[in-house]
N, C-alpha and C positions, 0 to 999 in steps of 0.2 A: 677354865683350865687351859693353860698350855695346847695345840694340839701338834701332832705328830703327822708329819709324811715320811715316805722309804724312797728312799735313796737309788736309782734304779740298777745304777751302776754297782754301787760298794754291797746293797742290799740292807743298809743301817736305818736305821728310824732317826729322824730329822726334826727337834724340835718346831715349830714356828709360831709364830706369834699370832697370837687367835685377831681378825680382824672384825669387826664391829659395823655392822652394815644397817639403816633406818629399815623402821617396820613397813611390812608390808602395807599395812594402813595409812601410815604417813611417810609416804615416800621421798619428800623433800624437806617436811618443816614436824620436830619433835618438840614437845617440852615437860623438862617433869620438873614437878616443884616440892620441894622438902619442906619440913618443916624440923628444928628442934633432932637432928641425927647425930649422933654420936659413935663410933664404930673405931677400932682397928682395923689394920691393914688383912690380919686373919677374916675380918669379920663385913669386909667391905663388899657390897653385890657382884662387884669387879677384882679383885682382889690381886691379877696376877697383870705385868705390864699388858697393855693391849694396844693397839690402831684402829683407827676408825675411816671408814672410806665416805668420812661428811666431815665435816666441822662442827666444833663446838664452842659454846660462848657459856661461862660456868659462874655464875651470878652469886655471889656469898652475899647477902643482906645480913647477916648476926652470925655470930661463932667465932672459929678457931680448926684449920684444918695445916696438914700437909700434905702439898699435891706433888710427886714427885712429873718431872714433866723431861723427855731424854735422860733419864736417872741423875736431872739437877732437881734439887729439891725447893720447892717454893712454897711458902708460907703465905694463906689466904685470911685474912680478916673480915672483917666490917666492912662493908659497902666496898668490895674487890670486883671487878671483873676479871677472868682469866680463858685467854684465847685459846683453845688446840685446835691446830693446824691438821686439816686431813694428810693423815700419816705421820703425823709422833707418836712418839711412843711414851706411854702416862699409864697412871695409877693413883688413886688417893691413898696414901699413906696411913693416914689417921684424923678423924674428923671429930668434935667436940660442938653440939647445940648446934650445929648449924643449919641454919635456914636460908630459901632462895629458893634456884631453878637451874636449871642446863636446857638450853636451848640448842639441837641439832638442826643441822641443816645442811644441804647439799650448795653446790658452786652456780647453780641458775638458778640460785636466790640476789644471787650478789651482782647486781646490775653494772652489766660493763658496756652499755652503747655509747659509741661517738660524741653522741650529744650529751652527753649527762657528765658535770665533772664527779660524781656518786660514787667512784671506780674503786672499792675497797678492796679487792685481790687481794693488793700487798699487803692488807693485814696478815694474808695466811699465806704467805711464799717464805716467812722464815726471819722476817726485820724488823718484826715487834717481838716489844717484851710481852712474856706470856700472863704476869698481873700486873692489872692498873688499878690504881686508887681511883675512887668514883669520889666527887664533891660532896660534901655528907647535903647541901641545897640542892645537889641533883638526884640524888637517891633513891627517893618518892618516885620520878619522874618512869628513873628505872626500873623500880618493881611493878610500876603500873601498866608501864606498856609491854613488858614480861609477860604481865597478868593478863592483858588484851590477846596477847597472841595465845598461850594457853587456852583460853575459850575461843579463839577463831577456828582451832585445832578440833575443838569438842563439837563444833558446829557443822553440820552436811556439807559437803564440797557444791562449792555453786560457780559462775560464771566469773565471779570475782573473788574468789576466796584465795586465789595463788596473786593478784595482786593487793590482796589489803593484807596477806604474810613477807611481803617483798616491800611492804613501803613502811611497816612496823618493826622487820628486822632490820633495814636500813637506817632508821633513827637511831636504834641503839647503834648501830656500828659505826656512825657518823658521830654518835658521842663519843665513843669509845677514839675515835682518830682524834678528835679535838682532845679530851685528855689525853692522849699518846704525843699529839705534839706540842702540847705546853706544857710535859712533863722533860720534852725532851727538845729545845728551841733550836731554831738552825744555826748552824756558827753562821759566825760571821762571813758576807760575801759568800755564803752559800745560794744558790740562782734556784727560783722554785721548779722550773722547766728542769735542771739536774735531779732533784729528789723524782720528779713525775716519772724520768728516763728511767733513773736508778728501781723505779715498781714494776716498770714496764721490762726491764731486762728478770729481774726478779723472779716474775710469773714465766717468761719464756725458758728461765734456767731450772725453775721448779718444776715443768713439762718434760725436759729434755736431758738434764746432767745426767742418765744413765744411758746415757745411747751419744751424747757426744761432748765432749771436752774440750774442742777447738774453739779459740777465740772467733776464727773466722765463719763459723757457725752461726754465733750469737750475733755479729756484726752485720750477717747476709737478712737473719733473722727479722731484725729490728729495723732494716733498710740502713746501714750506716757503713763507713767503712769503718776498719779493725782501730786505725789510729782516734776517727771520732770516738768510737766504744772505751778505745783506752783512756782519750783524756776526758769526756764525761764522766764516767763509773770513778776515775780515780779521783776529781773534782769532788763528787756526791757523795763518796765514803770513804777518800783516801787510801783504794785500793786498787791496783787495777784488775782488769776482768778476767786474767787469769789466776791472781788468787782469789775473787771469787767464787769462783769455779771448781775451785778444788776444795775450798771449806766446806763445799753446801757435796761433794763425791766423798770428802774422810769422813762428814756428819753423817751420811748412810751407812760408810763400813764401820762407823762404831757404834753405828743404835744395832748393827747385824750382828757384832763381835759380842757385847753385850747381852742380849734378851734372846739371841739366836742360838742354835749349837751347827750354824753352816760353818765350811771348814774356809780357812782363808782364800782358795782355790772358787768354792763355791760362793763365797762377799763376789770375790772381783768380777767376776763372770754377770753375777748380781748389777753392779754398778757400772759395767762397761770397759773394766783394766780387763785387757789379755793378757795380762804376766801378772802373777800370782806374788814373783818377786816383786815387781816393780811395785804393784801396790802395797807391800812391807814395808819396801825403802821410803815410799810417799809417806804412808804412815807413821814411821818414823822421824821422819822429818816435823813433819805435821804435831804429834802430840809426846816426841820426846822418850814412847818408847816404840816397841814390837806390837803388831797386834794381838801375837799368843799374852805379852806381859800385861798390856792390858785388858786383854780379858780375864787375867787371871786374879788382877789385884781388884779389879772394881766387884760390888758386887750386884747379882742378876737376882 
């Protein structure tokens, strides 16, 4: 359920969005595996939108589900992977036969040293899609090392058990990047050092966009100046880095607008706007209406 905080000032009760934290048991590596579940949205373990302060990798091996994921709705099949990113906001809709696993996990699972090109972040900073088709020849491969990790989990913690859950959740997320980018090929004259930048600004902006909006922020950040940042980033996605920057600041005040009942005063404050206008007018700009109008037409 929903929970509630009060408001200190007005004295009002403050919906917010219940957040999802790993068991105490398994502080860094989760897995549950289903078999054959069928349910509504009434009747789901989770039922209402939620966040999770880990990541999760949601494995569909058979069925038919809808996941709604930032209140877009995506449809899970056969041999799916489906990414949530620590701090979306999701729900399973409606699930039918389906079989698999969800695998949690926290961010020092995901190996980011110097030496290693293994640097998966940017699956979970916001630039993948949230389902991939898995090869129906690689499938097997997947539930099996699902199934490994599962019983690494069941096993006593020992000297090595935090590195054989970091090099068996790494295979899967190394598949899962190789179908992400042969599902999605570089245009042309696109430079692979631009995509590697375009991850690396990515994580630094998934850190920071609520505390700062300045190009030259990101720029000091990443060691570059403002002009390298702007003609890389816009090379790499055809954007430059201040609309970046402000997709990934209106993508928080509408998951807030949305699933929240903060008042637009309390989003902006949230995200780092001191003017309560000025984040209206952004907003407006940005999705064409008001943020009162669209919270009122979507539904929570």
């Amino acid at each position: 359920m929903p929970s509630h905080s009060r408001n200190s000032r007005s004295g009002r009760h403050v919906r917010q969005l219940p957040v999802d934290h790993m068991p105490v048991t398994h502080p860094t590596l989760h897995v549950t595996q289903f078999e054959n579940a069928s349910f509504v949205c009434t009747a789901c373990p989770v039922p209402s939108p939620h966040r999770h302060a880990f990541h999760e990798l949601i494995w569909t091996e058979s069925g038919t589900g809808h996941h709604l994921l930032d209140g877009e709705r995506a449809v899970v099949g056969p041999n799916t992977v489906m990414l949530v990113e620590r701090g979306q906001i999701h729900h399973f809709e409606q699930g039918r036969n389906l079989s698999g696993a969800i695998v949690c996990f926290g961010d020092e699972l995901l190996h980011d040293g110097p030496a290693s090109s293994a640097n998966l972040k940017w699956l979970f900073t916001g630039s993948a899609v949230p389902a991939i088709e898995v090869p129906a020849e690689d499938a097997a491969r997947v539930g099996a090392v699902i199934h490994a990790l599962a019983e690494e989990t069941r096993r006593p913690t020992d000297t090595r058990s935090a590195d054989v859950h970091r090099h068996l959740l790494l295979s899967l997320l190394l598949w899962v990047e190789r179908w992400h980018e042969h599902d999605r090929p570089q245009e042309h004259g696109q430079d692979e050092s631009d995509v590697v930048f375009h991850r690396r600004f990515r994580k630094v902006l998934e850190r920071d966009f609520t505390r700062h909006h300045e190009v030259g922020h990101y720029a000091d950040e990443l060691g570059v100046t403002p002009g390298a940042l702007w003609r890389t980033l816009s090379r790499a996605t055809g954007s430059p880095p201040r609309v970046l920057i402000t997709e990934r600041v209106m993508l928080e005040a509408a998951r807030l607008l949305r699933f929240t009942e903060l008042t637009v005063g309390e989003i902006a404050a949230r995200i780092g706007v001191n003017d309560p206008l000025y984040l209206s007018r952004a907003f407006k700009r940005h999705y064409g209406e008001s943020p009162l109008a669209y919270r009122e037409r979507l539904p929570r």
